[in-house]
MARNUPA-56028 format. One record per residue (C-alpha): x, y, z; residue number from 1. Coordinates in nm, 2 decimals, padded with zeros to 4 digits. Layout:
// MARNUPA-56028
       X       Y       Z    n
       X       Y       Z  NUM
...
//
This chain:
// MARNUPA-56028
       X       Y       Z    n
   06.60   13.09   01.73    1
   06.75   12.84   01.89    2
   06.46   12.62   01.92    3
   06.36   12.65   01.53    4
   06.72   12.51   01.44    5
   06.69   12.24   01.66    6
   06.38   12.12   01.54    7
   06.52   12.15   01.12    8
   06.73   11.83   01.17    9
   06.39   11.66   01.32   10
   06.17   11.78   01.04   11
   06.44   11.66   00.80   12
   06.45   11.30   00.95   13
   06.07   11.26   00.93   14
   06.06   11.34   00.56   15
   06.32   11.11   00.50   16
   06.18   10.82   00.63   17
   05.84   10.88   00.46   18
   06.02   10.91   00.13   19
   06.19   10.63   00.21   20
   05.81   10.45   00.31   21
   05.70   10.53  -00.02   22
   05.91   10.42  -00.25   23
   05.95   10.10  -00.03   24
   05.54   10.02  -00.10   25
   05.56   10.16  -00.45   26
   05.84   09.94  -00.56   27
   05.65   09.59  -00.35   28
   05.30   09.68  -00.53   29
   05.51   09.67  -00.88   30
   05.64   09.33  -00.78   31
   05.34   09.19  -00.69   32
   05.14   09.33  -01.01   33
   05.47   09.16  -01.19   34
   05.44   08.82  -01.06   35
   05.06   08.83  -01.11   36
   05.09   08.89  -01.44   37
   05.36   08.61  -01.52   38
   05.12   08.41  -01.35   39
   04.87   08.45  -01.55   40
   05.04   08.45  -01.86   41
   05.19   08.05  -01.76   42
   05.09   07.80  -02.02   43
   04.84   07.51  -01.95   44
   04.94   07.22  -01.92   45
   04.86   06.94  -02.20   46
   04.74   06.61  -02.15   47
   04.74   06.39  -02.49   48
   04.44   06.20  -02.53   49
   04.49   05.90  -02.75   50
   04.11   05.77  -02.70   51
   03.94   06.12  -02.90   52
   04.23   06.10  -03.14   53
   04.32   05.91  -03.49   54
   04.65   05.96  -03.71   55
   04.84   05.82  -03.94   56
   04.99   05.58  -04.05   57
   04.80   05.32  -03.93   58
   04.48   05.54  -03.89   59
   04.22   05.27  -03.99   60
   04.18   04.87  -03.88   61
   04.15   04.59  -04.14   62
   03.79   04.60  -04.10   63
   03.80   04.96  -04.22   64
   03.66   05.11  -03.92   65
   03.90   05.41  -03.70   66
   03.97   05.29  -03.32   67
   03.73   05.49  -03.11   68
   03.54   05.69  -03.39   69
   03.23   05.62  -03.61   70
   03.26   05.73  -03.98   71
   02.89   05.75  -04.14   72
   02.76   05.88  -04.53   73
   03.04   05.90  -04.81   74
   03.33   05.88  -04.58   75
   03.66   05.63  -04.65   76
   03.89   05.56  -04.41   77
   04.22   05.46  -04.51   78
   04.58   05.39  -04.34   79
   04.68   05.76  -04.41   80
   04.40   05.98  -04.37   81
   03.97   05.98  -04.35   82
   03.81   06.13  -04.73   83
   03.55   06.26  -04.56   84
   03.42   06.31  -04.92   85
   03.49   06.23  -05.22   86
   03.53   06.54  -05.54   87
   03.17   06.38  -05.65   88
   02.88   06.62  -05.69   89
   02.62   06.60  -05.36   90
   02.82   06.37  -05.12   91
   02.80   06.43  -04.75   92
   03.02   06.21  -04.49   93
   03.13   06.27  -04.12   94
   03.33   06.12  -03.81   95
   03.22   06.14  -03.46   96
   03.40   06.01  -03.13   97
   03.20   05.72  -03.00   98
   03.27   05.82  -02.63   99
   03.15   06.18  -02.46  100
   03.38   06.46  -02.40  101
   03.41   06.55  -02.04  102
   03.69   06.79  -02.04  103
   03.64   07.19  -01.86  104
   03.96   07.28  -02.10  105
   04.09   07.15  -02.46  106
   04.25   07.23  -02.71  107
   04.24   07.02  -03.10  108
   04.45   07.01  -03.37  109
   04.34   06.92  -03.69  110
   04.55   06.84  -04.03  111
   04.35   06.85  -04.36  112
   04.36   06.91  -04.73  113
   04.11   07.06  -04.93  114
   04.18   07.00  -05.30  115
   03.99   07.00  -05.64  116
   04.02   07.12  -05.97  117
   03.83   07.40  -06.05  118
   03.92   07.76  -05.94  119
   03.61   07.73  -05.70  120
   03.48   07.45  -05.47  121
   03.25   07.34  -05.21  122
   03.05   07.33  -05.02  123
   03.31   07.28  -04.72  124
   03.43   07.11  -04.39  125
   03.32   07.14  -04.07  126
   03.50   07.10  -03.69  127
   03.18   07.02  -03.44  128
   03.18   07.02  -03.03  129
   02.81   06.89  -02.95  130
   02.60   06.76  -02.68  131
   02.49   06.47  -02.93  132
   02.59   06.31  -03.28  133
   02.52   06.52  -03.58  134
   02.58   06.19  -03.79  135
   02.40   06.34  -04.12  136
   02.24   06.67  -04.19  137
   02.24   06.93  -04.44  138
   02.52   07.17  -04.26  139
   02.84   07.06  -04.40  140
   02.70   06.69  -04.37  141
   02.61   06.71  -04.02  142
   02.28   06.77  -03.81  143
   02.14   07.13  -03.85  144
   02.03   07.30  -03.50  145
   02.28   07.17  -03.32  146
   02.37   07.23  -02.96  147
   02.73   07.30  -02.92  148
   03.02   07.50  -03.12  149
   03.05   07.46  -03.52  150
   03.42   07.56  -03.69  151
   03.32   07.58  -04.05  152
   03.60   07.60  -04.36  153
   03.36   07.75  -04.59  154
   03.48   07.72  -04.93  155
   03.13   07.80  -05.21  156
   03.03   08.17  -05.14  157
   02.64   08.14  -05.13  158
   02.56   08.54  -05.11  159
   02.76   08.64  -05.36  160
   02.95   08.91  -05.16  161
   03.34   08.77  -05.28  162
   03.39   08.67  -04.89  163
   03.50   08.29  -04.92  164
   03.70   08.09  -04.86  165
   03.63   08.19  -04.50  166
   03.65   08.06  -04.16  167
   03.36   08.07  -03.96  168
   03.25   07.99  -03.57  169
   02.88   07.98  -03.52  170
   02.78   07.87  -03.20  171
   02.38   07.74  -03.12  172
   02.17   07.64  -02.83  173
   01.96   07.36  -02.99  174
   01.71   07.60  -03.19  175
   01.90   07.80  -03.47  176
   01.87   07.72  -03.78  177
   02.16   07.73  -03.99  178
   02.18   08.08  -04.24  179
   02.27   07.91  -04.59  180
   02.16   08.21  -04.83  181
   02.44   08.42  -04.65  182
   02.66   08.18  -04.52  183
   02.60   08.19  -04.15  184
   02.75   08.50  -04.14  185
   02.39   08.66  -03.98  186
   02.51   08.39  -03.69  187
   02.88   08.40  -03.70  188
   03.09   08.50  -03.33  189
   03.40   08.53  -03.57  190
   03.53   08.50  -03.86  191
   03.86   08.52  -04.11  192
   03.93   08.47  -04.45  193
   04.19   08.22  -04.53  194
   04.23   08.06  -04.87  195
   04.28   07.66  -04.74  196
   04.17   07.52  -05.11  197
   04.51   07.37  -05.32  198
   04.78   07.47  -05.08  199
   05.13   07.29  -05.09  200
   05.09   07.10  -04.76  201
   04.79   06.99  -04.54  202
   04.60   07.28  -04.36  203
   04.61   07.29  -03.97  204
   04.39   07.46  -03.73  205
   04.43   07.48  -03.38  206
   04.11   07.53  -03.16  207
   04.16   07.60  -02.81  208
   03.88   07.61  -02.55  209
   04.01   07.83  -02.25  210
   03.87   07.99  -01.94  211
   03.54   08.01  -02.15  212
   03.72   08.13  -02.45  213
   03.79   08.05  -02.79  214
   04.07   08.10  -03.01  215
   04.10   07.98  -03.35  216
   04.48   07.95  -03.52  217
   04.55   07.87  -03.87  218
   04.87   07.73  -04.09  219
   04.82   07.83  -04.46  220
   05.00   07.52  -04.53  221
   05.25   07.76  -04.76  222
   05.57   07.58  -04.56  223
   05.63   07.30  -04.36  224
   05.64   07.42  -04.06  225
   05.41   07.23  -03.86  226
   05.46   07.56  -03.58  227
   05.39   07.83  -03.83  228
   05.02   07.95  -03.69  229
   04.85   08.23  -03.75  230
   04.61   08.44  -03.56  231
   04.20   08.38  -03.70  232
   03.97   08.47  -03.47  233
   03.87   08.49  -03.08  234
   03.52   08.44  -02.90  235
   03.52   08.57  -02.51  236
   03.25   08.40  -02.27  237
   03.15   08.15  -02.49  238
   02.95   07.87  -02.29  239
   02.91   07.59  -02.45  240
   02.80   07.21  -02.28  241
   03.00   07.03  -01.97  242
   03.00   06.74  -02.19  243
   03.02   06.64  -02.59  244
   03.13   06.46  -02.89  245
   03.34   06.61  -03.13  246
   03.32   06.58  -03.50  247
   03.46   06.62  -03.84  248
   03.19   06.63  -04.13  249
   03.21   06.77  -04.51  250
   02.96   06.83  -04.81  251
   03.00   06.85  -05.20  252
   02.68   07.04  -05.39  253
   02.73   07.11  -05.76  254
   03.10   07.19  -05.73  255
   03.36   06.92  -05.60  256
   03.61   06.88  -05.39  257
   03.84   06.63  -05.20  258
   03.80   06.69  -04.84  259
   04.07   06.45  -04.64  260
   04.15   06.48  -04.27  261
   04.49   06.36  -04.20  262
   04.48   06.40  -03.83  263
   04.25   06.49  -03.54  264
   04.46   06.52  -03.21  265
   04.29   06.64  -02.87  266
   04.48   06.78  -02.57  267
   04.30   06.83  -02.24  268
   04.43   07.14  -02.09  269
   04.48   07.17  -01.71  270
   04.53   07.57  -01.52  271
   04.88   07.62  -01.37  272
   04.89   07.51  -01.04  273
   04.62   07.28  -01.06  274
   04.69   06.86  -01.05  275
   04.59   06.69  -01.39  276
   04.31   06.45  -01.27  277
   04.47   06.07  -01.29  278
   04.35   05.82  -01.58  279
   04.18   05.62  -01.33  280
   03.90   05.88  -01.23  281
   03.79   05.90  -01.57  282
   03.75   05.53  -01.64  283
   03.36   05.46  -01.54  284
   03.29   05.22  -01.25  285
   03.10   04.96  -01.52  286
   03.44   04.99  -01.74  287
   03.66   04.92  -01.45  288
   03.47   04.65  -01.36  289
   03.43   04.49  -01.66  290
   03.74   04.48  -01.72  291
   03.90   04.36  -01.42  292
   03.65   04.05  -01.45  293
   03.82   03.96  -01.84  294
   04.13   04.00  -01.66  295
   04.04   03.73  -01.36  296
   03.91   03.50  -01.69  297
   04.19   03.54  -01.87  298
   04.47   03.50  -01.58  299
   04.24   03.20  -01.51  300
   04.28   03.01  -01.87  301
   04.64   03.09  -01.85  302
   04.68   02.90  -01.49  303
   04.50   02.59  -01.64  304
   04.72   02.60  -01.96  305
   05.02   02.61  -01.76  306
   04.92   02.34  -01.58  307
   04.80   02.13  -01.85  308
   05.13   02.25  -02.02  309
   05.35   02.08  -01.65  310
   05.09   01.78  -01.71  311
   05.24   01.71  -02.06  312
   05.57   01.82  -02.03  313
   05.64   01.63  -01.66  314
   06.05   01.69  -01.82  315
   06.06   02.09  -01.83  316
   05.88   02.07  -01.42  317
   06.20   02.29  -01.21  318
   06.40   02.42  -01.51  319
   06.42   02.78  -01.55  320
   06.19   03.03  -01.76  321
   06.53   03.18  -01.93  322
   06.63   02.79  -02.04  323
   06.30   02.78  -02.23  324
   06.42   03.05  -02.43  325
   06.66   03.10  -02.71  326
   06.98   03.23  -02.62  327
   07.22   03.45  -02.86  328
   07.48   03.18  -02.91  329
   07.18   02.92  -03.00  330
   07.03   03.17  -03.24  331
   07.41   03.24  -03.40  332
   07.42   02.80  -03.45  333
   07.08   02.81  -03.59  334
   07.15   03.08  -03.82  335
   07.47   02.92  -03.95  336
   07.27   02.56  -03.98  337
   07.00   02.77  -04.17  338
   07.29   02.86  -04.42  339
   07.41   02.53  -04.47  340
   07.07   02.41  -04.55  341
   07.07   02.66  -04.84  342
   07.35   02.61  -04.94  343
   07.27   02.17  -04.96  344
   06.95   02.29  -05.15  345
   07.17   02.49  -05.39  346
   07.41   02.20  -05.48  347
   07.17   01.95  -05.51  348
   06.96   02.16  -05.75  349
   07.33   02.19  -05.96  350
   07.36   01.80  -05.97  351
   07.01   01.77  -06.11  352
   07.13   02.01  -06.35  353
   07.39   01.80  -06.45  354
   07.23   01.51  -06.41  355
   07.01   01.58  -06.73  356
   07.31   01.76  -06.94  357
   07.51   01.39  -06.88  358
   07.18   01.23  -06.96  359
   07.17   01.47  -07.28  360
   07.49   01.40  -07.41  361
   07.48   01.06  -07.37  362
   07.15   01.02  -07.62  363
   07.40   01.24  -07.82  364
   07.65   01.03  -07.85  365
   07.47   00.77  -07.83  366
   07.30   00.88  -08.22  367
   07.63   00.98  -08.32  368
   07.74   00.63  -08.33  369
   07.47   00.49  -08.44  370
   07.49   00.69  -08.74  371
   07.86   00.61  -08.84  372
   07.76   00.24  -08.82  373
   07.49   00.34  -09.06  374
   07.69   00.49  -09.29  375
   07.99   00.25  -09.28  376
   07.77  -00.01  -09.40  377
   07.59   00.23  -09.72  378
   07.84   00.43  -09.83  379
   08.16   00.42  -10.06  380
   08.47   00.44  -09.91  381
   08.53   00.74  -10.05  382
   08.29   00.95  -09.95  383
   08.30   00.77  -09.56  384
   08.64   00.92  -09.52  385
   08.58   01.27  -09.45  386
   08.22   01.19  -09.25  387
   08.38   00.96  -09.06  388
   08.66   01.23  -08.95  389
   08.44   01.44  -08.88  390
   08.18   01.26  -08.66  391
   08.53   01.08  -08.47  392
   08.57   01.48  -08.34  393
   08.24   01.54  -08.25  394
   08.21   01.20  -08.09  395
   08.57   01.30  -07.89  396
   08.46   01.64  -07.87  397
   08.12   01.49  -07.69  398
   08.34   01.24  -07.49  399
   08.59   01.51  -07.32  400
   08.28   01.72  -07.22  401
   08.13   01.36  -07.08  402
   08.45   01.33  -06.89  403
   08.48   01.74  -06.72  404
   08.04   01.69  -06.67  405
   08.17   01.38  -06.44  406
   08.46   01.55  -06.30  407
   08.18   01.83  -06.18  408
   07.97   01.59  -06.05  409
   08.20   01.44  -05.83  410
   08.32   01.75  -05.67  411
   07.96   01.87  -05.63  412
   07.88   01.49  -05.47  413
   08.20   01.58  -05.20  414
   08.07   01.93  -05.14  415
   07.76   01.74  -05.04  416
   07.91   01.48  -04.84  417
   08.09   01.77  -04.65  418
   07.73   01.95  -04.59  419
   07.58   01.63  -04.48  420
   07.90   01.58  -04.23  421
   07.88   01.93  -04.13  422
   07.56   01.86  -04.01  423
   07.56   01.55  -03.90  424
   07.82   01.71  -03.64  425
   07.57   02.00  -03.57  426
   07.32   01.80  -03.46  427
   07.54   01.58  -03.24  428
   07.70   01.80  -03.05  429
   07.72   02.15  -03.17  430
   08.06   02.27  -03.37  431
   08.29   02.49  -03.29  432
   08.35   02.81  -03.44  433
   08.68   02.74  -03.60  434
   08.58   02.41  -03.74  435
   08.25   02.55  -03.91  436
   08.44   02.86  -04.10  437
   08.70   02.58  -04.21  438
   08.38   02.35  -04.32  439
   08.24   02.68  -04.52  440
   08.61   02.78  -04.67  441
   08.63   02.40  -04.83  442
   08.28   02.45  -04.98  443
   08.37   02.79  -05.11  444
   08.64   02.63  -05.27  445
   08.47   02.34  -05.47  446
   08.21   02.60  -05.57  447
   08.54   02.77  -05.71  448
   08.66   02.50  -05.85  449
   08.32   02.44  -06.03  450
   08.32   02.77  -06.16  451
   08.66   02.71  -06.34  452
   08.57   02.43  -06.46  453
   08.20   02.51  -06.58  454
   08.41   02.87  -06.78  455
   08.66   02.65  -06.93  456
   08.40   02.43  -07.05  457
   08.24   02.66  -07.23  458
   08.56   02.79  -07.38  459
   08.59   02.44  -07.54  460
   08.31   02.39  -07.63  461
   08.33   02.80  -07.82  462
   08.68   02.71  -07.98  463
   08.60   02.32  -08.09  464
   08.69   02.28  -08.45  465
   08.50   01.98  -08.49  466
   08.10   02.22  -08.48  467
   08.31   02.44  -08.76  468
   08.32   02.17  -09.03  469
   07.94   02.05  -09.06  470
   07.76   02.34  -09.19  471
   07.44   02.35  -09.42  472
   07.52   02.33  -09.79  473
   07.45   02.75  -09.90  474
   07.16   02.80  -10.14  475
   07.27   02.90  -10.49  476
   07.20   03.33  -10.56  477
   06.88   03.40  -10.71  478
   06.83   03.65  -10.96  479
   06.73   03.97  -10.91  480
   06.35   04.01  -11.00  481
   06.38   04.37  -11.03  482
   06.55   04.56  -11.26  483
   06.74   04.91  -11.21  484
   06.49   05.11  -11.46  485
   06.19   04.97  -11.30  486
   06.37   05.08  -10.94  487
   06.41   05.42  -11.02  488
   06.01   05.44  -11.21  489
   05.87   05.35  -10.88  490
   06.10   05.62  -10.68  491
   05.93   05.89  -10.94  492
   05.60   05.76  -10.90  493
   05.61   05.75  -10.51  494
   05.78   06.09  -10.46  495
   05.54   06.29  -10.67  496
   05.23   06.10  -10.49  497
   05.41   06.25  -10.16  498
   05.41   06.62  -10.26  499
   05.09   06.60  -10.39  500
   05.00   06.44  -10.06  501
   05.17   06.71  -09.88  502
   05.01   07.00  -10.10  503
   04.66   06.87  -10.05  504
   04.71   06.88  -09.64  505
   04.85   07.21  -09.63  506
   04.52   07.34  -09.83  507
   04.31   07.15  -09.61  508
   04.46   07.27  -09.29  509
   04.43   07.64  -09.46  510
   04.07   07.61  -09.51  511
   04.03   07.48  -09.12  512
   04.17   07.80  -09.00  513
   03.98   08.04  -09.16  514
   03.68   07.95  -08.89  515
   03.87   08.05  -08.60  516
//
């Protein structure tokens, strides 16, 4: 008895520690399953590539032709977007990369609009991956058996089943020909239907190519939220070539529509935990050097125009790069010399001006006088008295605004000997701050001054009494040539020929309406 409750506490110890064993391995394998699967749920990471890309807004060169891409058929590249085709009846058009694809992982993004006018359209657009070029062909505009992956936006329903718009992935090996009659759907590795024809703002669908699998997202375009994807289709073990070109191609049949890519933007996707290959490595051994010899040329030209340059200019030889360029304070004194110039163009375009209206009013004056002289010598004396009064105060009249014209022209003639002094100073030896805002303030104020002078002027000129008294003798009434009974005859006349008018319309318009 003694023995079995001495061994109890031993038994007890034993099972303790295996419990303890247990959940000590139980709760480690949990871990381990848990950081596994975070692991494998980390995102790729994304490399932009700029050189299988094209966006607005400066998508297209002035020559018309997008930086690294071939457009081919009905196609129009603009600054904003690529019409792959236009809402004509049987156009086809396309754009390919010019360079292969070399990427394991990528993912594309591409921002279009589909819009026509009809309830219906077609035929549709299509978002290629393919060992060669499909430039022309009748699928979607592009090269039927194809080797690669197709996207297709199909937007005519050829079989008649009520299944389009649709989105479509049909993959091929080189020798499958593309199912027209029923839409590819005989061929199709997935599929969704998505209404992209009309919508508010641009389409976008995001392709990802994955661990050998593809995923296809879509934005409705219903709001502008660039983010707002949702879930189309998914293709597992889907091989497809090492290398490619991708392309963007569209077709019109018998209905029409506008088919415009506003962007195409490729990422190259790298696992986690894996180093992105550098830029470098993918740059061809040809390219590289190539390049580096237009560089030795062109480092070479620049040497001999620098020396040439040192050759010329012996005086610039040991002066510093940073005195060959403008400074802030020079730019400030050129700006301000740059204003004055203006403002010396302005005023000497004002003393033209007056120039001609002295010129003006002195042929004026000049008739005036020749006229009383005239009529001193023909006319009674009688009858001279009140002309001759009146042309004395239009000749004073023309002789005070001879006198302010004058008064304007000398002040605009001092305004421009202060501009020319201004200057002069300038170009000597540069001008102090102060000095050139007091040199501005004295040409603000004879512009002032002309002003005044110009308004009261006119207000003279407005309120002389002398342009009151000459008027043009008035022409004597004529008599009426029609008379009040004849007035109210043709009233009668005209107002019965107006209802009968209106009579005969309505019966007319009554008589059109019994055919509908």
């Amino acid at each position: 008895m003694a023995v079995s409750m001495a061994q109890r506490p031993a038994a007890g110890a034993r099972f303790f520690i295996l419990t303890f064993l247990t959940a000590f391995i139980f709760h480690h394998s949990v871990a381990e399953t848990s950081t596994g699967a975070s692991a494998s749920q980390e995102q790729p990471h994304r490399r932009f590539e700029y050189k299988y890309s094209f966006k607005g807004p400066h998508l297209s060169q002035s020559d018309g032709s997008i930086p690294f891409w071939i457009h081919t058929g009905n196609a129009i590249p603009s600054a904003d977007q690529v019409r792959i085709t236009p809402s004509l009846r049987s156009q086809r058009g396309s754009v390919w990369t010019k360079n292969k694809v070399a990427f394991e992982h990528w993912e594309a993004e591409v921002t279009f609009r589909v819009s026509g006018r009809g309830r219906m359209g077609a035929d549709g657009l299509a978002v290629w991956f393919t060992s060669t070029q499909g430039l022309d062909g009748p699928v979607y505009g592009a090269a039927d058996q194809w080797n690669g992956v197709g996207v297709f936006f199909d937007s005519f329903d050829n079989d008649g089943k009520k299944n389009n718009p649709a989105i479509i992935v049909v993959g091929n090996n080189g020798n499958l020909v593309y199912d027209h009659q029923n839409d590819g759907t005989t061929q199709a590795l997935g599929t969704c239907l998505r209404d992209f024809r009309n919508k508010p703002y641009p389409i976008r669908a995001k392709i990802t190519y994955y661990k050998q699998t593809l995923t296809v997202m879509i934005n409705n375009g219903f709001t502008p939220d660039k983010e707002d994807y949702e879930f189309c289709t998914k293709v597992d073990n889907m091989i497809i070539p090492n290398e490619g070109f991708f392309g963007i191609s569209a077709a019109t049949g018998g209905l029409a529509d506008d088919h415009d890519v506003l962007s195409f933007l490729l990422f190259r996707l790298t696992e986690p935990g894996q180093q992105p290959p550098p830029v470098e490595s993918e740059i061809p051994k040809e390219e590289k050097d190539k390049y580096q010899e237009e560089f030795q040329n062109f480092q070479q030209e620049l040497d001999k125009k620098k020396e040439e340059f040192q050759k010329e200019h012996p005086d610039v030889q040991g002066e510093p790069i940073e005195d060959l360029y403008e400074s802030v304070n020079d730019r400030e004194i050129r700006q301000v010399f740059d204003g004055q110039n203006r403002i010396h163009l302005e005023i000497k375009q004002l003393n033209r001006q007056l120039a001609m209206i002295l010129d003006e009013q002195r042929r004026y004056v000049s008739v005036i006088t020749d006229e009383i002289a005239k009529k001193g010598t023909n006319a009674e004396s009688g009858q001279v008295e009140p002309a001759s009064q009146q042309l004395g105060s239009v000749i004073a009249a023309q002789q005070e605004v001879l006198k302010n014209l004058n008064d304007l022209r000398n002040s605009f003639f001092e305004s421009l000997k202060q501009i020319g002094s201004v200057q002069h100073q300038g170009n000597a030896g540069g001008m102090g701050t102060y000095e050139t805002i007091q040199h501005f303030n004295d040409i603000k104020e004879h512009l002032h001054v002309v002003k005044r002078d110009v308004e009261h002027l006119v207000q003279r000129n407005a309120q002389n009494p002398g342009d009151k008294v000459v008027k043009c003798p008035e022409m004597p009434a004529m008599p009426s040539c029609l008379s009040t009974v004849h007035f109210a005859i043709f009233v009668v006349v005209q107002s019965v020929l107006f209802f009968c008018y209106i009579m005969y319309k309505s019966q007319q318009e009554a008589a059109a309406k019994k055919f509908f």
